[in-house]
N, C-alpha and C positions, 0 to 999 in steps of 0.2 A: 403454398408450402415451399420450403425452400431445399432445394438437395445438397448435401454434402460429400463430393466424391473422395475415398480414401485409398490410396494407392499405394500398396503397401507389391506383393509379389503379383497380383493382378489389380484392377479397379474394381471397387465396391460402391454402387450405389446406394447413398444411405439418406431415409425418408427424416423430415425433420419430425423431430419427436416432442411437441408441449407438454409441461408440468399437468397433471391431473388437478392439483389442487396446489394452494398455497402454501400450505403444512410440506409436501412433496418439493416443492419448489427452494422453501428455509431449507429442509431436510438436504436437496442435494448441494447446496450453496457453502454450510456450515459443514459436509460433508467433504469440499473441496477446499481446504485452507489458503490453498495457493489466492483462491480470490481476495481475500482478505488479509495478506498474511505478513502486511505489517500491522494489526488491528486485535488487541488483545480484548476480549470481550469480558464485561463486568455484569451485565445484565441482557443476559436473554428473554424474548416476548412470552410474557405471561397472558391470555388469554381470558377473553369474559370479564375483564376488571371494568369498572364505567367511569375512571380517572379521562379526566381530556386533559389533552396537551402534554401528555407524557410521552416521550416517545417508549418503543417497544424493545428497540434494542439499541444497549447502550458499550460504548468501547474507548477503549485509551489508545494512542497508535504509538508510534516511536519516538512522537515527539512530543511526548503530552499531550496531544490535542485532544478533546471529550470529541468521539464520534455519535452522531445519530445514525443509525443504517436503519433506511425504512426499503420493506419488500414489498414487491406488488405483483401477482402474478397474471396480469390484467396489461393490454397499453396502458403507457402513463403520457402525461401531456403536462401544460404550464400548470397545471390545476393542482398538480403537487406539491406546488413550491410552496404558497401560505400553508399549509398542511406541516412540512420540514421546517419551514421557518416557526413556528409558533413552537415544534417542538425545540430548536436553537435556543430560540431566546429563555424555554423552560430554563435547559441548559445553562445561561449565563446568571441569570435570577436565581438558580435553586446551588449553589455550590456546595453549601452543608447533604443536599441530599445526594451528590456526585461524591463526595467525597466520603459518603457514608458508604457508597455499593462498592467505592474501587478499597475502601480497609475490611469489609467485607469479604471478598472476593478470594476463591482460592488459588494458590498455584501463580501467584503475582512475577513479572518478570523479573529477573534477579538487576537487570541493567536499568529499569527503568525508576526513575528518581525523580520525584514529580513535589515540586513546590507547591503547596495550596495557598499558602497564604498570599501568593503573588498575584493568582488570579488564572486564568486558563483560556485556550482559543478552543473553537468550538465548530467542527467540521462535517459537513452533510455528505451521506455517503446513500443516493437514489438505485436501487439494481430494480430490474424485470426486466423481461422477455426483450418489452420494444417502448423505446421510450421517442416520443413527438418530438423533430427538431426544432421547432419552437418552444423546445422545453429550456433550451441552450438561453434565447431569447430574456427568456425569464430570469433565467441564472445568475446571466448580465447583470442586473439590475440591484442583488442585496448584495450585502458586507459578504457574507460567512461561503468561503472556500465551499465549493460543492462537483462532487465526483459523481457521472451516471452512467453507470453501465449496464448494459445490455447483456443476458446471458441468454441463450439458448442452445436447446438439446438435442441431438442426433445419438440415436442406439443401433446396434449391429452385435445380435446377439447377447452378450449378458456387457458386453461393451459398452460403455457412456462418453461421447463427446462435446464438449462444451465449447463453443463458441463465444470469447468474451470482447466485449467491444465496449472501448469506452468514447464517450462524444462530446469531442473538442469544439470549443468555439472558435467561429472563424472571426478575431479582432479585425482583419483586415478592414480600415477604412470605416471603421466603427470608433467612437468617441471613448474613451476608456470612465469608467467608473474609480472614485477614489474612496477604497476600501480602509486602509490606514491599515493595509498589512503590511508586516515586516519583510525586506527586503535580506535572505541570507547569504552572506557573503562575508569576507575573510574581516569586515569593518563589525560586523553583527558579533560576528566569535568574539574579537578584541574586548567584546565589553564584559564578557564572563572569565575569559582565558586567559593562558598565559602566553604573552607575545611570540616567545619561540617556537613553542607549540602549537600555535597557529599557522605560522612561519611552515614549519616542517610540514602540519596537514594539509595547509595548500600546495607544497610541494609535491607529497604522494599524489592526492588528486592530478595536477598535472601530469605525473609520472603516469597512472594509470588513461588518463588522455590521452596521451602521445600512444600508449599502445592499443589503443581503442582502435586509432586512427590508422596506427599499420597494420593491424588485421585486419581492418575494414568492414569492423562492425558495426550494426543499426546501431548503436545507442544514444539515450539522450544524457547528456548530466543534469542531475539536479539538486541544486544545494536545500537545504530543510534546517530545520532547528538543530536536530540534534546529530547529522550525517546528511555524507554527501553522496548521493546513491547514481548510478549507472541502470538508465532504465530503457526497456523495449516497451513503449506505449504505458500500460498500463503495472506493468511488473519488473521488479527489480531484478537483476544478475548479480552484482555485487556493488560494492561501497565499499565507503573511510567512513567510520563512527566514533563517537565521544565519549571516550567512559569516564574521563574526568576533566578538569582544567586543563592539566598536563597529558593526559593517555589518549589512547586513541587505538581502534586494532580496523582490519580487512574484517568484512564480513562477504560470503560467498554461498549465494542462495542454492543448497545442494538437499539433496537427501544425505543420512548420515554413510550409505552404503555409497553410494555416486563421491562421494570427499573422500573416501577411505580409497577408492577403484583409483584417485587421480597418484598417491601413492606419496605424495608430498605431507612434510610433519606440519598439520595445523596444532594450534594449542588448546580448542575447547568445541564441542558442538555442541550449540544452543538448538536442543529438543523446543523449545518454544516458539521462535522463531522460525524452528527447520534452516539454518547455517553453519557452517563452518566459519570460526570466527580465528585470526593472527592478531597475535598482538604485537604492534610496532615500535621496534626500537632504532628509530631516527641515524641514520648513519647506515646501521644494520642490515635492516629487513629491504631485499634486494625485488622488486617486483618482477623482475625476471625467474628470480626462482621459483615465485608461484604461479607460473603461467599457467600449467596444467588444471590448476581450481579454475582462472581465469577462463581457458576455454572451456571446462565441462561445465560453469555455473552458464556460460553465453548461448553455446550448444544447448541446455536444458531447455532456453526459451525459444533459439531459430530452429532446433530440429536439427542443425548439423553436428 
């Protein structure tokens, strides 16, 4: 068992605490959005059904991608992978019934605008306790993007702490597989957008780079289909997103009370999301003046 020391006005040692059950394990997972919380969920696990190869829980994320999230409250090892992949490819074969659960579905995101008829990527998302690094091995090896992270619990009193880890593969020195995913980048936008406005969101991006760089924050950039997100490992701080051809606003991952405390005027918070969202007008919208979201959205993730 592994201990958690928390050190808050003294040291508290704190015992690691395992899920009792699976049911416990969904329960606290879906209960913390942050883990998932670019990941709008269309179908939650229905139980006792004797359907195979469906998976159990089904999700659209931000960039239309169809998510599989399979749980396991058990190590997991390479042995998962045919398991997620067989539920993908349900995925790719079944689009009338994906696109049956997401017109279904209630409380749909207001920003999210998903072409069916184009066709749709299709993204594996593995969580439990402890998963085998020879799972990474495995990974390597298929088409379909896949995310595994590791959650475990520590409690102290009616207090829950969650430990999330997600496990990168080391390419280094390793032969690359050719997946025929799309590379995003300011050439990618071009082909849906309007030149200038591509122009200008690669601009803010930069803008918001450079001051990454002088505050001398952890973060990674990473471009996506539909935004260009600022991330610590596994969780976004904030972005540049696409709300149309032309538009484009800041998003800044806050509670609605934590955006309001930074005291600067945003223009909408997306309850769905959990964001403070600006919308940018090119010329305009100074990223200097929202530093203050900037640091509290960065602070929510290092703790300062």
């Amino acid at each position: 068992m592994a201990n958690l020391f928390w050190k808050a006005n003294k040291t508290v040692s704190l015992l690691e605490t395992p899920f009792k059950t699976e049911e416990e394990f969904e329960r606290v997972i879906f209960g913390t959005p942050e883990i998932l919380e670019d990941i709008f969920l269309i179908k939650r696990q229905i139980r006792g059904g004797s359907k195979q190869g469906i998976p159990d829980i089904v999700g659209i994320d931000k960039e239309g991608k169809i998510c599989i999230v399979e749980m396991k409250n058990v190590t997991v090892d390479s042995k998962i992978i045919p398991q997620v992949l067989e539920y993908a490819i349900w995925a790719d074969q079944n689009p009338d019934s994906i696109t049956k659960l997401w017109l279904e579905a209630e409380d749909k995101p207001e920003d999210l605008s998903i072409n069916w008829e184009d066709g749709h990527d299709v993204r594996i998302i593995v969580i439990a306790p402890t998963i085998s690094r020879t799972t990474l091995d495995a990974v390597g090896k298929i088409a379909y993007p896949v995310d595994l992270l590791e959650v475990k619990r520590w409690l102290e009193g009616k207090n829950q702490f969650l430990l999330v880890n997600k496990l990168e593969e080391n390419k280094k020195g390793k032969p690359s597989v050719t997946t025929g995913l799309e590379e995003y980048n300011s050439k990618f936008y071009l082909k849906t957008r309007n030149a200038e406005s591509v122009k200008q969101f690669m601009r803010y991006v930069k803008e918001v780079e450079a001051l990454v760089k002088r505050q001398k924050w952890a973060l990674e950039t990473k471009f996506n289909k539909e935004y260009c997100g600022f991330k610590a490992g596994f969780f976004l701080a904030f972005g540049v997103h696409w709300l149309s051809s032309k538009r484009f606003f800041f998003f800044f991952k806050l509670s609605e009370k934590e955006a309001k405390r930074t005291k600067v005027k945003y223009d909408k918070y997306d309850n769905l999301w959990k964001q403070a969202i600006v919308y940018i007008q090119p010329g305009e919208t100074k990223v200097k003046k929202l530093l203050p979201l900037f640091e509290m959205a960065y602070g929510r993730l290092s703790g300062d």
